[in-house]
N, C-alpha and C positions, 0 to 999 in steps of 0.2 A: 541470638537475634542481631548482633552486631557485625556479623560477617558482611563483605563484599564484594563485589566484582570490581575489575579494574579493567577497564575496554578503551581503548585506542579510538580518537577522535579525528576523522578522516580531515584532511585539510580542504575538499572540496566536493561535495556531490553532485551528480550530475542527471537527467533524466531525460530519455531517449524517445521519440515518437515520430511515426513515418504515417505518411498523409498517401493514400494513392490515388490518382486523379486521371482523367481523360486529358489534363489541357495544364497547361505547367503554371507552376501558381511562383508568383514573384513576390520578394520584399515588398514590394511598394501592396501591391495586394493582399499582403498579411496585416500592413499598419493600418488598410482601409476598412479594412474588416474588422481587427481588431477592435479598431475605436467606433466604429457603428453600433457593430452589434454587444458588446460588454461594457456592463455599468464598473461607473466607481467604485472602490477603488481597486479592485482588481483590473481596471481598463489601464490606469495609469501603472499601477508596477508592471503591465509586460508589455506596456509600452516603452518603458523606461528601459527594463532590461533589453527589448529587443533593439533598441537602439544602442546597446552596449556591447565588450566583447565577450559580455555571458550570454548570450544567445546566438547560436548559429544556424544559418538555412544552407539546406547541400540539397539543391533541386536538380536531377535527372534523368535522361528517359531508363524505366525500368530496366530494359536491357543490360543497362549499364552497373545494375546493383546486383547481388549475389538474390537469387531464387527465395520468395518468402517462405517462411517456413509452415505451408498450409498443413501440415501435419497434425504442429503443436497449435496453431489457432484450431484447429477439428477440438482438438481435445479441451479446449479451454473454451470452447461454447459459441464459435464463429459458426453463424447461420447458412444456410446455402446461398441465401442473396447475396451477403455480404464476399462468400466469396467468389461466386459470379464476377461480382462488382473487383475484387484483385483481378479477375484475369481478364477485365476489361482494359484494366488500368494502363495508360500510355507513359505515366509518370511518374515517381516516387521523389517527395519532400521529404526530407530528415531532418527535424528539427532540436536539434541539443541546446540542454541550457546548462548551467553551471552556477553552485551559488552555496556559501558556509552551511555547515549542519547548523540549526536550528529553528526558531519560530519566526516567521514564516517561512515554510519549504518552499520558498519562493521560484528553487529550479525546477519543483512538479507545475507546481500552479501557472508558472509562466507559460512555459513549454505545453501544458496540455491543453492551456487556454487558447495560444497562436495555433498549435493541433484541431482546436474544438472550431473555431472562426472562418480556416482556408476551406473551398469545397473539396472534399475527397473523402475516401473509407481510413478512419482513423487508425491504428497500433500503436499499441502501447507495448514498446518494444520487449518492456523489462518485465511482463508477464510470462509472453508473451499472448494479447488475447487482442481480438477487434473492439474497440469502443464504441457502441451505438451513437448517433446525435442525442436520444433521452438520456444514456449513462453519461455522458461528457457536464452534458448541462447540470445534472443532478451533483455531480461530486465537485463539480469547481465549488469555490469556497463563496458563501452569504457573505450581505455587505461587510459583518462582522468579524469573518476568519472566518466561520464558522464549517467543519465537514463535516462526513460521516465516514470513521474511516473502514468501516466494511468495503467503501467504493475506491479504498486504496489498499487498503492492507486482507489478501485472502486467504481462507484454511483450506487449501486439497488438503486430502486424505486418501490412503490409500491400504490394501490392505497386507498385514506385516505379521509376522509371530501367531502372539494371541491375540490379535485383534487388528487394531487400525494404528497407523504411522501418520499422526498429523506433524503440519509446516505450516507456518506462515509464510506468505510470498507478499512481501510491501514492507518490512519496516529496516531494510537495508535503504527503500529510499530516503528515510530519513538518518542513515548511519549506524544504525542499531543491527547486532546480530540476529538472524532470523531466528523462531522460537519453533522447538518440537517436541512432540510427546508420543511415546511409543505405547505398542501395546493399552489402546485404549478399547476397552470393551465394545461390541456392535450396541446391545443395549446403550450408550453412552453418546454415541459419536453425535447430535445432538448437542445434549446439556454442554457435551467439554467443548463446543466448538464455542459455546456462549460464554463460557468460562475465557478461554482464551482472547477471546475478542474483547471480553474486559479487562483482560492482563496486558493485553496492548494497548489500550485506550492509558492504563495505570504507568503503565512501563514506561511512554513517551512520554507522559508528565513528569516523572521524575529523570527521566533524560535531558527533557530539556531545561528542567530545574539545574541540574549540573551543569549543561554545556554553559551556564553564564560565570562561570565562576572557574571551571577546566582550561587548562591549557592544552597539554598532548592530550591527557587519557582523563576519563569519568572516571568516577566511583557514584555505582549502584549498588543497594541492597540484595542480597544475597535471597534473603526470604523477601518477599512483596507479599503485599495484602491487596485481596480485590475484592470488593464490595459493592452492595446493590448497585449504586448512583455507577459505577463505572461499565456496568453490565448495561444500564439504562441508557448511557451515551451512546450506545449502539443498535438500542431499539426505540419503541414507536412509547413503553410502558413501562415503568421499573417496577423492577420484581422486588417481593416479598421475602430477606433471608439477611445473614448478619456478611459482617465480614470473613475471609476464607484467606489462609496461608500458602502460598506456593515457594517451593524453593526451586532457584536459577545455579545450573552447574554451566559451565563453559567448555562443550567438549567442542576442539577445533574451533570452527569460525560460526557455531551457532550454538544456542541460548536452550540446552535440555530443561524442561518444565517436570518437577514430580511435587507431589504431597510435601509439607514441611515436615510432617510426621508419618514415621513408617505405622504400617498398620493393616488391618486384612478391609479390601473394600472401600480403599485410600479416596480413589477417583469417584467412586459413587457417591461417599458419603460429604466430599467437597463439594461436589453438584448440589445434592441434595440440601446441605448448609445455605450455597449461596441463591439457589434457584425454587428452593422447596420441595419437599417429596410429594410424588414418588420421581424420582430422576431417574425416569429409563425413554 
């Protein structure tokens, strides 16, 4: 139980969103917005930042940008109005921000706040998916910090072997390797996605427990433990079940998820521990 991971601490992260619009949106039009319509204090840091050289505006007519990738938003849940409204679009804003790995991820928040304020169909580049006006507003962070990060960090799933091939897609914005697990049963796919969701919820906490004290690189636990209350961070309820063991292998540049103990029915009986049976 004393094993580790040793993972490389990026010097700067960055987060990517394109605004597409009928009518070209200026600086000055992002700070007016900005500060109308977003309370403190998330009004004041991306106003701060955007008056810095961590936030940059690259406003252009569409033609001038390379073709969006209406494919991959199809498949990531872009509605048919929403993209109507792309191939209306006479504009595209690209708004980047930049800013140290840790609490607060002030390069998402920033960026997706000046994103969420100028009028246009939002992208979130690094999904890549469309962000409704309801999803924007819901995931920017309460007066407290406070998010949910289902509305940052997601499980596709696809299907692989014996079963399903899940990924996260959101915790490289916070600098963290993304996390996957193969071969999860169809009965399963489900309880493991909830599973997972509270190992990311666990994972960034003791990430960014380390980044205060790291220079280049972390060290994280090898085996993590994820428990009700972390499961519950990501729902409306917490469930009923004890703490559960997973262990973290570092193949390439992402974070393989299996059982801390080998065993027949490894993934069911995880579920079933931290969720309650029957886990199917």
């Amino acid at each position: 139980m004393g094993e580790h991971l040793t993972l490389p601490i990026p010097e700067t992260l960055e987060a990517v969103y394109a605004v597409a619009s009928t009518a070209p949106v200026t600086a000055d039009l992002a700070r007016t917005e900005v500060a109308r319509r977003i309370e403190p204090p998330l009004r004041d840091l991306t106003l701060g930042m955007l008056d810095s050289p961590m936030v940059t505006l690259d406003q252009r007519p569409v033609a001038d940008w390379p073709p969006l990738p209406t494919d991959l938003l199809t498949a990531y849940g872009a509605a048919p109005g929403d993209l109507a409204a792309l191939a209306r679009a006479t504009h595209l804003l690209v708004v980047r921000a930049a800013y140290r790995p840790g609490r607060p991820p002030a390069h998402e928040w920033a960026a997706r706040t000046i994103a969420h304020a100028v009028p246009g169909t939002v992208i979130d580049v690094f999904t890549p998916r469309i962000l409704t006006p309801d999803h924007l507003e819901r995931s920017l962070p309460s007066p407290d910090g406070t998010v949910r990060l289902t509305d940052w960090v997601l499980l596709p799933h696809t299907p692989s072997g014996a079963g399903y091939w899940f990924t996260t897609r959101g915790l490289a914005r916070f600098g963290l390797p993304e996390l996957q697990t193969e071969d999860v049963p169809a009965s399963l796919v489900e309880p493991w996605a909830r599973v997972l969701n509270g190992l990311t919820h666990r994972l960034l906490d003791l990430w960014h427990d380390a980044l205060r004290t790291a220079a280049d690189t972390a060290r994280l636990p090898a085996v993590v433990s994820v428990g009700p209350r972390d499961v519950a961070a990501q729902e409306l309820a917490e469930p009923a079940g004890r703490e559960i063991a997973v262990r973290l292998h570092l193949d390439g540049d992402v974070l393989t998820v299996r059982p801390a103990e080998d065993g027949p029915a490894r993934l069911e009986s995880l579920c079933a521990a931290l969720l309650g049976p029957p886990c199917r």
